[in-house]
N, C-alpha and C positions, 0 to 999 in steps of 0.2 A: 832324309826325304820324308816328309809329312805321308801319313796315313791317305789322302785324296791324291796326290801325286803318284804314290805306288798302286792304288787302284784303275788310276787312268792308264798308267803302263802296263799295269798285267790285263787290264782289258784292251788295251793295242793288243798286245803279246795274243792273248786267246782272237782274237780275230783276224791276224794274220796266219794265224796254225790250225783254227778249229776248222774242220771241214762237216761240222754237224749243223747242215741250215739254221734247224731247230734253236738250237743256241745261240748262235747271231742272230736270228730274228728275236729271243727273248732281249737279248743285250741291246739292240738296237732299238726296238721297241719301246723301249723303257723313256722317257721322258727326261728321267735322271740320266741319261746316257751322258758322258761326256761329248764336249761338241765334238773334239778334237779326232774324237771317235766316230761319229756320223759323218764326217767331211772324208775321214782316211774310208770310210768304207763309200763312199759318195764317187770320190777321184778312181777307185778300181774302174768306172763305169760301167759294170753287170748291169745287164738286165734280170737280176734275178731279186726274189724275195727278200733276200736279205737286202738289198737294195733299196726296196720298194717301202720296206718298213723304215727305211730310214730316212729318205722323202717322205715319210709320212709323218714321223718326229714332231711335236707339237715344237720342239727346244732345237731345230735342227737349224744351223745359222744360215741365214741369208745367202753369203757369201757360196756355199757349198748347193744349197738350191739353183742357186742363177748358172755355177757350172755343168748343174742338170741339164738346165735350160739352153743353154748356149751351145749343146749337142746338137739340139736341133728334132731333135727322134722325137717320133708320136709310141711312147710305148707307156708301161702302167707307171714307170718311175717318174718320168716327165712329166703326165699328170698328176701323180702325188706333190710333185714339186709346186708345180703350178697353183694347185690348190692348196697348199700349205700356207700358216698365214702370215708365215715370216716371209713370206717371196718379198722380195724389192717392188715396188710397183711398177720403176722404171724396165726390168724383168718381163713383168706382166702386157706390161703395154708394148714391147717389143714384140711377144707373142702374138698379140690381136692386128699387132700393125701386117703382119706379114698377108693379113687374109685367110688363112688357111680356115676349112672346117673341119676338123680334126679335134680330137679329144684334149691333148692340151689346149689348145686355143679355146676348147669351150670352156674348162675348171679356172682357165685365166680371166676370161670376159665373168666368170663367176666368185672370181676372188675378192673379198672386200677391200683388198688393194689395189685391184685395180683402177688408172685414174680417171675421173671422168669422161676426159678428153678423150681417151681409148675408149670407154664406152661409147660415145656418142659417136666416135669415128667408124666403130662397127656397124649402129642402127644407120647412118648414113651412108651406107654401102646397099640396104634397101633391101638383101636378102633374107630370105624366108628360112635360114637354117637355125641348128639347134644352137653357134654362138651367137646369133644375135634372140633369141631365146633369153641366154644367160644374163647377155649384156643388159637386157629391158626390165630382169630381175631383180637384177642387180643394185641394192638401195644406195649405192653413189652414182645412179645413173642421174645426169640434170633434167629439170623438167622439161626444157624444149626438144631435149632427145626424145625423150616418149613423148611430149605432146607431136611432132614431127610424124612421130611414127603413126601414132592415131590419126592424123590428118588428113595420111595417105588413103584411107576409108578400106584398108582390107580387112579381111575377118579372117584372121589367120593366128596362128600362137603365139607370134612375135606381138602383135597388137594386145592380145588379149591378156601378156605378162604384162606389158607397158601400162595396163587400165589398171592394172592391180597394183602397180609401183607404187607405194607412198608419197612418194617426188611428183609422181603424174599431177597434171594441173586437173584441179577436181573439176571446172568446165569440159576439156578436153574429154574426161574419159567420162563425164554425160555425156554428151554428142555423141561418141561411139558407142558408147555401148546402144544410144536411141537408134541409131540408124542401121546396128546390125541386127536389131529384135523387128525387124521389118520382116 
């Protein structure tokens, strides 16, 4: 058995036996973690830190994030997941579709993965919360979603992310911003 193969096993091994947070969160933590590692500690579905650190894994696969997701829960794992940048987008966009304004739903409408279409399906729902916030943020949002939103003539923080999006059409966010300094 190669040297990396006995390492991934005895770090299964010490994570199925350690009960010292501390330690699974250093192991977890680690970037170097094996995937195989973040996925078995992922599938427990804790809500706990060690958990949470591993949703948070820059190297945490895909696969193991969406089964975060697919839980459904608004708790700190789910949004680690969500905001993590391996998420699937398909993932992400499932999140935004549902409507919710809940904390995954916003780190999802704020993931660079998320895809357009989801953004813009969010601003086109017209509400004033913190994911369509995210979504107006968000530099894969298209320009007729935020110019859309600018349109609408509110002075609100949803308009006021949308003026500042790089995507925003630079007429659009003149006119707005002219007619809220009234």
């Amino acid at each position: 058995m190669s040297k990396k193969k006995k390492l991934v096993q005895l770090m299964k091994e010490m994570v199925e036996i350690c009960d010292d947070s501390k330690i699974l969160e250093a192991i977890v933590g680690n970037p170097n973690c094996p995937l195989e590692v973040l996925k078995m500690v992922l599938e427990r579905g804790n809500n706990d830190e060690v958990s949470y650190r591993a949703a948070q894994n820059p190297n945490c696969p895909p696969e193991a994030l969406q089964m975060v997701l697919e839980r459904g829960k608004d708790d700190m794992v789910s949004q680690n997941a969500a905001r993590n940048s391996n998420c699937p987008p398909e993932m992400l966009q499932m999140v935004v579709e549902k409507g919710k304004n809940d904390g995954v739903s916003r780190y999802a409408a704020g993931n660079i993965n998320c895809p357009p279409e989801a953004l813009q399906m969010v601003l086109e729902r017209g509400k004033d919360n913190i994911v369509s916030w995210f979504a107006a943020g968000n530099i894969n949002c298209p320009p007729e979603a935020l110019q859309m939103v600018l349109e609408r003539g509110k002075n609100d923080w949803v308009s006021w992310y949308a003026a500042r999006n790089p995507n925003c059409p630079p007429e659009a966010a003149k006119k707005w911003k002219s007619k809220c300094s009234r």
